[in-house]
N, CA, C and O of each residue as an XYZ file, in Angstrom:
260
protein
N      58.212     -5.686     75.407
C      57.047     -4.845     75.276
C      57.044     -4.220     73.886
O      57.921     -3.575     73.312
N      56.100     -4.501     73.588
C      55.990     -3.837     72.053
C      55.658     -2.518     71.590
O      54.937     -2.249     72.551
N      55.620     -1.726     71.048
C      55.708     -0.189     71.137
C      54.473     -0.651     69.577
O      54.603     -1.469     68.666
N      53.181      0.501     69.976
C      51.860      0.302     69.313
C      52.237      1.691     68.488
O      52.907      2.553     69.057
N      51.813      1.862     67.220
C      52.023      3.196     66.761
C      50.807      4.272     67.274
O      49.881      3.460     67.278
N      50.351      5.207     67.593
C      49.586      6.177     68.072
C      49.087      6.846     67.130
O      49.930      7.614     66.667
N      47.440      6.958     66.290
C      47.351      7.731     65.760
C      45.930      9.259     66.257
O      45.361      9.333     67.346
N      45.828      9.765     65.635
C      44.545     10.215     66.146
C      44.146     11.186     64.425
O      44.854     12.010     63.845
N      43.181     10.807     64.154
C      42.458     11.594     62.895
C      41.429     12.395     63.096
O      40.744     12.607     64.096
N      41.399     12.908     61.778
C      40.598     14.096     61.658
C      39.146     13.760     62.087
O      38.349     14.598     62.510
N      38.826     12.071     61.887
C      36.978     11.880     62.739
C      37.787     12.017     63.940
O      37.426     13.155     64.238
N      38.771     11.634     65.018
C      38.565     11.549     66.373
C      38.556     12.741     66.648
O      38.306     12.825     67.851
N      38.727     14.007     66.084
C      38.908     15.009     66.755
C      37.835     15.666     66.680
O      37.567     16.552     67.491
N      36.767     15.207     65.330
C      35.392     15.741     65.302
C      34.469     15.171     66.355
O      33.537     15.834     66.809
N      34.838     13.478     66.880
C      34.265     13.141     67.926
C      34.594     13.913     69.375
O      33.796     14.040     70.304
N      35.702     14.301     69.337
C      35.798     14.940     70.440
C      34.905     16.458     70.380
O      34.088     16.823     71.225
N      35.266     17.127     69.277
C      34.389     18.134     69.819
C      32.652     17.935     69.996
O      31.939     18.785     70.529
N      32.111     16.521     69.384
C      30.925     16.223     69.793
C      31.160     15.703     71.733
O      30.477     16.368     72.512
N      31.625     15.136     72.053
C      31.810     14.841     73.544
C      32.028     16.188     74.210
O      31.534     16.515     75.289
N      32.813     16.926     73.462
C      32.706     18.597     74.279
C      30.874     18.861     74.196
O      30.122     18.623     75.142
N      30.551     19.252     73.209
C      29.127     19.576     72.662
C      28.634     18.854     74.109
O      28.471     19.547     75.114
N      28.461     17.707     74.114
C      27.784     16.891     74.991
C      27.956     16.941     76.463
O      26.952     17.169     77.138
N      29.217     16.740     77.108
C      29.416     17.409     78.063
C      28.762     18.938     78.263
O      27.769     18.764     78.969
N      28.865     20.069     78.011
C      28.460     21.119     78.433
C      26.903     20.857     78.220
O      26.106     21.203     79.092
N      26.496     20.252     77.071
C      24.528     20.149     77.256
C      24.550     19.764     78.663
O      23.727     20.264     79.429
N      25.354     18.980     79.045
C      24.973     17.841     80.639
C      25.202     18.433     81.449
O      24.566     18.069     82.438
N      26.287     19.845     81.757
C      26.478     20.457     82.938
C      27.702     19.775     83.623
O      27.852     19.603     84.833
N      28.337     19.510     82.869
C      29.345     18.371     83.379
C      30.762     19.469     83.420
O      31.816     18.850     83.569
N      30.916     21.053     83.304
C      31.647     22.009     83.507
C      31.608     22.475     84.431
O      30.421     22.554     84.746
N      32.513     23.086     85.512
C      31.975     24.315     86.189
C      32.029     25.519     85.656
O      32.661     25.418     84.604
N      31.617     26.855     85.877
C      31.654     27.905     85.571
C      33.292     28.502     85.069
O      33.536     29.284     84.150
N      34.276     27.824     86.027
C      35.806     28.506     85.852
C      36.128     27.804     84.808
O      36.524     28.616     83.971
N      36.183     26.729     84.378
C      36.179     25.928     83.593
C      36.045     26.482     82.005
O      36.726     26.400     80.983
N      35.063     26.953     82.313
C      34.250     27.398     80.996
C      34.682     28.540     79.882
O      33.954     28.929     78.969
N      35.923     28.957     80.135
C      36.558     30.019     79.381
C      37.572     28.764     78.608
O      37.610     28.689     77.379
N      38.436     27.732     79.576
C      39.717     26.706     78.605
C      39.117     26.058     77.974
O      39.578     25.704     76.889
N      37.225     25.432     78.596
C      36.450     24.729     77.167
C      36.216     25.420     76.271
O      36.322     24.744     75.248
N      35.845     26.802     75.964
C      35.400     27.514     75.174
C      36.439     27.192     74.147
O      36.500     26.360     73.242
N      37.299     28.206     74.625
C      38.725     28.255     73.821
C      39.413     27.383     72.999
O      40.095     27.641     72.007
N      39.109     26.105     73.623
C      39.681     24.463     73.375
C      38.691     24.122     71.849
O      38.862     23.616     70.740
N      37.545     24.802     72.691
C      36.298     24.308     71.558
C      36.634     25.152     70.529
O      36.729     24.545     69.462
N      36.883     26.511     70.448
C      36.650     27.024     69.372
C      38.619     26.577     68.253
O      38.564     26.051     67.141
N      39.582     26.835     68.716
C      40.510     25.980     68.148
C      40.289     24.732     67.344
O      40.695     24.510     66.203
N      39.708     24.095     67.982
C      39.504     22.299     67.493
C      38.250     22.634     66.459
O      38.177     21.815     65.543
N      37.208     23.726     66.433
C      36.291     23.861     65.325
C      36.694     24.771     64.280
O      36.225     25.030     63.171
N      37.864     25.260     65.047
C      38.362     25.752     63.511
C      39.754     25.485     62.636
O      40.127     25.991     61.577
N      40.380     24.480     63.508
C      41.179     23.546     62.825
C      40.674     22.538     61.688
O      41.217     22.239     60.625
N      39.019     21.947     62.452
C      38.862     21.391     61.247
C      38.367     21.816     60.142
O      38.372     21.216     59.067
N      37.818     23.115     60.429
C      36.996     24.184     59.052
C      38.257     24.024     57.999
O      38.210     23.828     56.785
N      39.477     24.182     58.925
C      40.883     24.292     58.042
C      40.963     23.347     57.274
O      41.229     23.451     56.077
N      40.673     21.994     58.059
C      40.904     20.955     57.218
C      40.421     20.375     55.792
O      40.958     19.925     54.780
N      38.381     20.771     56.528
C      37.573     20.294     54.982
C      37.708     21.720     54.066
O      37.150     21.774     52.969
N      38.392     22.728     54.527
C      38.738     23.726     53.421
C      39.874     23.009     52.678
O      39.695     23.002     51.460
N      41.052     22.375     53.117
C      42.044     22.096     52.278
C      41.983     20.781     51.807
O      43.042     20.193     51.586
N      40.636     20.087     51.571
C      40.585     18.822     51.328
C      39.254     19.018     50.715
O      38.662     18.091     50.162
N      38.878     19.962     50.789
C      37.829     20.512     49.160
C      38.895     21.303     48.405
O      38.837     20.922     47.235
N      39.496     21.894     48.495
C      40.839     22.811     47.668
C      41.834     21.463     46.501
O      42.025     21.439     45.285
N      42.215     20.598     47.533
C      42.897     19.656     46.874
C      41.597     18.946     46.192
O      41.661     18.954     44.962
N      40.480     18.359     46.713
C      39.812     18.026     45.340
C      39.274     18.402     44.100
O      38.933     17.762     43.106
N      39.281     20.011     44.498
C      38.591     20.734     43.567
C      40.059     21.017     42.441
O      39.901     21.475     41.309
N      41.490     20.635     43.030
C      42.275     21.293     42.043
C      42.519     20.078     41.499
O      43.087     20.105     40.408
N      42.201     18.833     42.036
C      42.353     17.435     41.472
C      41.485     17.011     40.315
O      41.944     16.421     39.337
N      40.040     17.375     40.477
C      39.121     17.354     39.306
C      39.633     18.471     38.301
O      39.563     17.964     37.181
N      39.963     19.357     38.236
C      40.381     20.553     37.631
C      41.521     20.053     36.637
O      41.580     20.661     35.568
N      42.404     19.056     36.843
C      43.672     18.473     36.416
C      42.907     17.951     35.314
O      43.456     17.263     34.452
């Protein structure tokens, strides 16, 4: 059996928070639910704020060079 390497990037995680987005438009939560999506959601939208902050930072100090 061959062992596959596992990755997951910075688009899959923006797709996921679009499938969150999408799910809750659909009602596809229940009410109890709705505090670990929140939470989940707001983490994962501001991990990636983190990200295109430090990947405009590194380009902006890269043009700067």
């Amino acid at each position: 059996m061959s062992e596959t390497k596992q990755e997951l990037s910075v688009t899959d995680l923006a797709v996921l928070k679009n499938i969150i987005d999408l799910a809750c438009e659909r009602g596809a939560f229940r009410g109890p639910e709705l505090k670990t999506v929140g939470e989940t959601y707001d983490k994962l939208t501001a991990f990636l704020a983190w990200v295109i902050a430090q990947a405009e930072s590194q380009s902006q100090g890269e043009t700067n060079a």
